[in-house]
C-alpha positions, 0 to 999 in steps of 0.5 A: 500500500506505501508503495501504491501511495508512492506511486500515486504521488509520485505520478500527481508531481510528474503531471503537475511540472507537465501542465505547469511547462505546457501551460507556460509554454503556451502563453508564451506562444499566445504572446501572454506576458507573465501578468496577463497569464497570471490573471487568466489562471488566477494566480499571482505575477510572482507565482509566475514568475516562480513557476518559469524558474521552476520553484512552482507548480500547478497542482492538479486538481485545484482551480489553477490548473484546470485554468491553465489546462485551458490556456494549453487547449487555447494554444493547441487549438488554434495553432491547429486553425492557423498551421503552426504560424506563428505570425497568423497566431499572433494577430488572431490573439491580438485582433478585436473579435466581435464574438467576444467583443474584444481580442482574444488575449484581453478575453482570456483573462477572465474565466468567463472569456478563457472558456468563451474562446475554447467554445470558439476555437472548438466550434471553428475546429470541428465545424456541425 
């Protein structure tokens, strides 16, 4: 049972630092700044700032993380959309959208924007 407890723990670390490095990895391409990131997941600046030095992690399970999870799905859809360019992913992010009534990058920075551009970006991905 210690061993299955071990283990258990040991798998919840390994995919915390993977989220945490993918969801920072993907700001980064988004074109979010640590500020804009912070608040889009509901964490401080500073978190941040620890999490790109590796002294932090999400930890799976709490709000944080299913935020940044999202940011991951964000990144990975449109990145499917615009063919890996990242010129194209900069101005999608950076344009005024009328489905959101503001660019993308300042929708996401509220829960209620973060999950309004997944439901877009999925709608435009797999199209009824």
């Amino acid at each position: 049972m210690a061993f299955a407890a071990a283990s258990r723990a040991s798998d919840s670390k390994a995919a915390s630092a993977v989220l945490t490095k993918a969801a920072l990895r993907s700001a980064t391409l988004l074109g979010l700044n640590n500020a804009a990131f912070a608040r889009a997941v509901g964490v401080s600046e500073s978190t941040v700032s620890r999490m790109n030095a590796g002294a932090r992690v999400f930890e799976v399970g709490t709000k944080p993380a299913e935020l940044a999870a999202l940011i991951v799905r964000v990144y990975r859809s449109l990145d499917a959309l615009v063919g890996n360019s990242e010129r194209h992913r900069q101005i999608w992010m950076s344009t005024f959208n009328r489905a959101f009534n503001q660019a993308p990058r300042d929708a996401i920075e509220s829960v209620d924007g973060l999950t309004r551009v997944v439901r877009y970006l999925d709608g435009a991905r797999a199209p009824i």
